[in-house]
N, C-alpha and C positions, 0 to 999 in steps of 0.2 A: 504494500500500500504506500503511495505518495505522501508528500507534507499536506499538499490540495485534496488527496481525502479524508483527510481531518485524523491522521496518527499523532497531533502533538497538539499540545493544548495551547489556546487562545483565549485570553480574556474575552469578555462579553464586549465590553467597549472598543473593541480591534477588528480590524476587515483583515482577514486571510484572503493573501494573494497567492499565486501560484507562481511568479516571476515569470520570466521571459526575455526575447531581447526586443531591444527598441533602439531607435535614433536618436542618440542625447547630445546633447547641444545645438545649437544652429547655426547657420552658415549666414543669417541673414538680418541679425540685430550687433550687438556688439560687439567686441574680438575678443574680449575672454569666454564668451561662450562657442568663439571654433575651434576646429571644425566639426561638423557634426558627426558622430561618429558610432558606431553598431558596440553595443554595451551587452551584455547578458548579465542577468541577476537571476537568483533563486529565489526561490519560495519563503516568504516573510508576511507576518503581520505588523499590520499601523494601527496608531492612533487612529478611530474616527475624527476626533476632535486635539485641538494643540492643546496642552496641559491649561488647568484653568487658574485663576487667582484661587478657587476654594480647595482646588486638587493638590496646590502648592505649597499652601498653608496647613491641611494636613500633615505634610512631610514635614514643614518647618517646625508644627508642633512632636510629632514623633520624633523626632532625631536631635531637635534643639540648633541643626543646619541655619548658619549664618554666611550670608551672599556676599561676592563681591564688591557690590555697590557697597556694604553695612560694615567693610574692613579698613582701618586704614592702609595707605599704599607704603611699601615697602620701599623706603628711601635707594636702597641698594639696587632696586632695580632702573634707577630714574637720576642717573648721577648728576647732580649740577642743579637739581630743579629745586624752585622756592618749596619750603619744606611748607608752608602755610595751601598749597597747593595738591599736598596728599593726601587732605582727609578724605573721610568715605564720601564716593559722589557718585555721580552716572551723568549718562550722555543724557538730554530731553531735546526735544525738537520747540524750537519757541519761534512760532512765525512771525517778521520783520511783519513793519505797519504798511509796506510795499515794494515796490521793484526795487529788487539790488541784484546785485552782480554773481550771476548762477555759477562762476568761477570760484569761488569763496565759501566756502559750507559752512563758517564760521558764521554764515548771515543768519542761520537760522538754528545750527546745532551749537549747544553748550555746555559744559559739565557744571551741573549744579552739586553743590553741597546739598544731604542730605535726601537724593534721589534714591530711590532704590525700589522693591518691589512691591513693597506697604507705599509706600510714596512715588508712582511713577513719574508724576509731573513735578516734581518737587514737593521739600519738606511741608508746603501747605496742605500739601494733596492728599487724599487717601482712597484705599478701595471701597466705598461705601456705594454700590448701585454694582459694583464692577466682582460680584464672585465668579459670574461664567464668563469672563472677559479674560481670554489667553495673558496668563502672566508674562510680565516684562521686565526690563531691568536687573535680566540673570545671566552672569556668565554662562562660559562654554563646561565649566565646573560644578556649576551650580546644575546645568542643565542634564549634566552627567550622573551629579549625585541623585537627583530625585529616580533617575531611570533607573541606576542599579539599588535603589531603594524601592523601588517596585518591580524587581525582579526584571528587567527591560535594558534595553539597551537605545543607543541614538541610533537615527539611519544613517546610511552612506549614501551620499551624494547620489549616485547611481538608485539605489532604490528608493531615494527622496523624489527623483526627479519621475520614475516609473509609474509608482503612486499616483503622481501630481496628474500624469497626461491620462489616468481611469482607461485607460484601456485603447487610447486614440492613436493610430498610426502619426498623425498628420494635424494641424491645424496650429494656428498661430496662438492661442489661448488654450486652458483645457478644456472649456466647453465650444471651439471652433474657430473660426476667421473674424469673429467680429465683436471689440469689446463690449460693446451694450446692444446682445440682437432683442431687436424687434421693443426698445425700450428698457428693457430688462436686465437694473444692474447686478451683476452675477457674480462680485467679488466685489471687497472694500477698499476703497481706492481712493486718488485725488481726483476731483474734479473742479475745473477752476483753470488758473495761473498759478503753480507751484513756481515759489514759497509762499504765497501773502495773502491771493483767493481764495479759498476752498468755500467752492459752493453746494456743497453737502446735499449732492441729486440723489446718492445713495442711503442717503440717512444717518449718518455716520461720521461726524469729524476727528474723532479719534479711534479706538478700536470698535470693536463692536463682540454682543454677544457669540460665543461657539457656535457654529448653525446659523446665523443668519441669512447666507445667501444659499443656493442651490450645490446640492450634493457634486461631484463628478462621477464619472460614469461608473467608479470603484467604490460609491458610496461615501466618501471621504470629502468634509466640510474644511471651506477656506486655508485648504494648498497655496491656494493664489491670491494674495493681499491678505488686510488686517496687519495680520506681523509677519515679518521674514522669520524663519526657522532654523536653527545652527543645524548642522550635521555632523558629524563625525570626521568625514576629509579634511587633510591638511588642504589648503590650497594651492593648488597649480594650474596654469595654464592647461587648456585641455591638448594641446599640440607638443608639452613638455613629460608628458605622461607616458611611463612605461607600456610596455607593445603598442603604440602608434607609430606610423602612420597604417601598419599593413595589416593589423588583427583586429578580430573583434575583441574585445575586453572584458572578460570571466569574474563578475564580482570585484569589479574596482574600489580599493580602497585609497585612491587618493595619491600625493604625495608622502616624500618625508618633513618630519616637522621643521628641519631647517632650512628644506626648498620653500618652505611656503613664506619664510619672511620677505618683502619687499624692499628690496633693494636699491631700490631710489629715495626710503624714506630715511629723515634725518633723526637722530638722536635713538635711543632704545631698539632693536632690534628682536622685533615683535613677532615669533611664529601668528599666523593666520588660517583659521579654519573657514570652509564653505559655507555661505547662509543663503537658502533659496524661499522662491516664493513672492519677493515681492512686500509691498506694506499698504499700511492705507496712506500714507505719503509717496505714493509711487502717484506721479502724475504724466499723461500724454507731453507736455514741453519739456521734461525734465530728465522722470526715469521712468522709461517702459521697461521694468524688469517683473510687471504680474505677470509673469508666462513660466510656462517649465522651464524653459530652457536657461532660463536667467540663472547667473548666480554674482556672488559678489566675494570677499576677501573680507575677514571679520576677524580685527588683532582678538585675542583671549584676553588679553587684560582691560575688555570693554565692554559693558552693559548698556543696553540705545531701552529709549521705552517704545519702541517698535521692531523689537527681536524676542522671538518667544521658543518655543519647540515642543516637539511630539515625540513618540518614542515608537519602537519597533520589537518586536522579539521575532527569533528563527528558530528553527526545529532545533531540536536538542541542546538550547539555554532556554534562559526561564526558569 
């Protein structure tokens, strides 16, 4: 008997896939999603839904687990830097009052003191309305503890992006060629002028509940937008990646951890893992990364309050 006919147990809240292969990446948006390339994965269960503020507070109360954002930063990793500068903080998104210079991220992303997962927006904020709202503001650690705390593991890139396209050879979204068919918006997104409009057609200026928009075709709730989702891959370019250009790729897992620092940037020298999916500040002028194929480069020593995650288990863990 197969994994697909059900010899290994699956949570209730998890869609069993059967794997396959597919086209991952694409040859027709950005350049770190090429070239597109013939992947094969195995048989794996996901998350329906990305982990929630009430799923995650759970664990925080079982374990007594204290997040990135909630530590102060580690002088040693950060030589030179104003020490009034390391307390515990996180990335927040705070929209400028209008047009500036989409060259500069700094116009709109900030590290506030006292951000973290109880407080995504800053220390004013809290979760009060927000328990089925995908937690944010948690490292690639943090993300990791809660999965093998539930017996679970993160996805790999490869079975992240599988998931995502429900079963679709082809089409530019997971549910097809067209962001909004027939009116209907089908993931939580920008609408507007990204950074300073959002005119909230989807209902939605910040996250939104688990389930809000339509399933894909694997059953599986907002893959694409709301929040991007860490994975387990180091990151690399997909054209720098072992058996390319002439194989299909057998359960890729990624780089190695010191391929994936970027090399152009200056000061600390930050391994970086995969985060796909997209957010709800993914806007059409800005960033079209709601689609599978997108992925992005996400330092570990960084919490956004629009990065969350889901988890996975395979036959014989768990």
């Amino acid at each position: 008997m197969s994994p697909a006919d059900g010899d290994w147990h699956v949570p209730t809240e998890m869609v069993q896939l059967p794997g396959g292969a597919f086209l991952m990446g694409s040859n027709d948006h950005y350049p770190e999603e090429r070239p597109a390339h013939k992947v094969q994965v195995a048989a794996f269960a996901i998350d329906r839904y990305a982990v929630t503020n009430r799923q995650f507070a759970r664990f925080v109360e079982a374990t007594g687990h204290l997040t990135l954002a909630e530590r102060p930063v580690d002088p040693a990793d950060y030589p030179g830097v104003d020490p009034a500068l390391l307390v515990p903080s996180s990335v927040v998104f705070v929209p400028p009052a209008g047009r500036v210079d989409l060259r500069n991220t700094h116009n709109w992303w900030h590290y506030v003191p006292g951000a973290d997962w109880r407080h995504p927006r800053g220390p004013d904020s809290t979760l009060e309305g927000l328990d089925d709202h995908p937690v944010v503001q948690v490292g690639f650690d943090d993300a990791l503890a809660f999965a093998h705390w539930a017996g679970k593991d993160l996805p790999t890139e490869a079975e992240w992006e599988f998931a995502a396209r429900g079963g679709r050879d082809s089409g530019e979204f997971a549910w097809g060629d067209e962001l909004v068919p027939e009116g209907q918006y089908m993931a939580n997104t920008w609408q507007g002028e990204f950074p300073w409009d959002n005119q909230v057609l989807d209902g939605y200026a910040w996250t939104s509940p688990v389930g809000s928009f339509p399933a894909n075709g694997y059953g599986l709730f907002d893959m694409i937008g709301n929040v991007w989702e860490w994975t387990s891959d180091w990151y690399q370019a997909h054209d720098q990646l072992p058996g390319r250009p002439c194989c299909t790729l057998d359960n890729p897992r990624g780089a190695k951890r010191d391929d994936s620092v970027d090399p152009r940037a200056s000061g600390p020298r930050m391994p970086r893992r995969v985060m796909k999916g997209g957010s709800h500040v993914c806007a059409p002028n800005y960033c079209r990364r709601y689609r599978p194929a997108a992925r992005m480069p996400q330092p570990i020593d960084t919490a956004t309050c629009h990065l969350g995650f889901r988890c996975v288990v395979r036959p014989g863990e768990g």
